[in-house]
N, C-alpha and C positions, 0 to 999 in steps of 0.2 A: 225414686225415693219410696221405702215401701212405711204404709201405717196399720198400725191395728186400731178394730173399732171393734166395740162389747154392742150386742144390740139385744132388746126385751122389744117380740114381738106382742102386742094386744089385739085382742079379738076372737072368731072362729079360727083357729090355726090349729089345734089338736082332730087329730079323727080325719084330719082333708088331706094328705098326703104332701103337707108343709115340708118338715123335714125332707123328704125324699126326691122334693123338686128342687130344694134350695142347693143340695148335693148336686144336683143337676147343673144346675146354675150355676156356684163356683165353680166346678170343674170349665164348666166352658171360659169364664171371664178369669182365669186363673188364679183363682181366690184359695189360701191355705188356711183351715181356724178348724172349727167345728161347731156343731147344731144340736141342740137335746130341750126334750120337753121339761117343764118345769111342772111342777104339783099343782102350782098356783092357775094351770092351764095357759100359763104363756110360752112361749118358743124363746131363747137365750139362743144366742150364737157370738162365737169371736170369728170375724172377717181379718184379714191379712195379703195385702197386695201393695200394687200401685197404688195413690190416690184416686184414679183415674178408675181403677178395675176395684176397685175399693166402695165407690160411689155408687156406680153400675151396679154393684151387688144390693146395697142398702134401697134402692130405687125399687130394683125387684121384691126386696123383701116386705117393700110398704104394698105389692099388689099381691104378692104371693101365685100360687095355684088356683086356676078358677074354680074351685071348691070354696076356696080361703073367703074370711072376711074379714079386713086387716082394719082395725079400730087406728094403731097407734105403732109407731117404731120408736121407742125410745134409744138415742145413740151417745158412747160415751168412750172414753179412752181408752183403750185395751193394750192388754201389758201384751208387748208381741211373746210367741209361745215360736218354741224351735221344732213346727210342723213340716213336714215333704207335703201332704194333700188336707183335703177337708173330710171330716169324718161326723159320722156320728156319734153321740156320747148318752150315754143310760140319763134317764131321767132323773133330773136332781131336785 
């Protein structure tokens, strides 16, 4: 069964190479959604998989890159989006 999850990361996550690891990381756990800095200096991402490979991702994204220093992962319902991979998206 596949789910979507909206996620607002809090913390050091801008400037540590967040996005570029999280890339990393869905690709391996086969996660489809995408990642983009927010103004507000938070990370937003939509995840898309199993529940299982879904989890796995959120789990990562609460430790990040060891640059990172992840205050908070707020997780919420995400409207599934009709992605092939995970990408990056301009800062919103």
């Amino acid at each position: 069964m596949s789910v979507a999850r909206h996620i607002v990361v809090r913390g050091r996550v801008q400037g540590v190479g967040y996005r570029y690891a999280a890339v990393d990381a869905a690709e391996r756990l086969r996660i489809t959604g995408w990642v983009r800095n927010c103004r507000d200096g938070t990370v937003e991402a939509l995840l898309q998989g199993s529940e299982d490979d879904v989890a796995a991702m959120i789990a990562w994204c609460r430790r990040g890159p060891r640059a990172a220093q992840v205050i908070d992962v707020a997780v919420s319902e995400g409207s599934p989006e009709p992605l092939a991979d995970f990408t990056l998206r301009p800062t919103a």
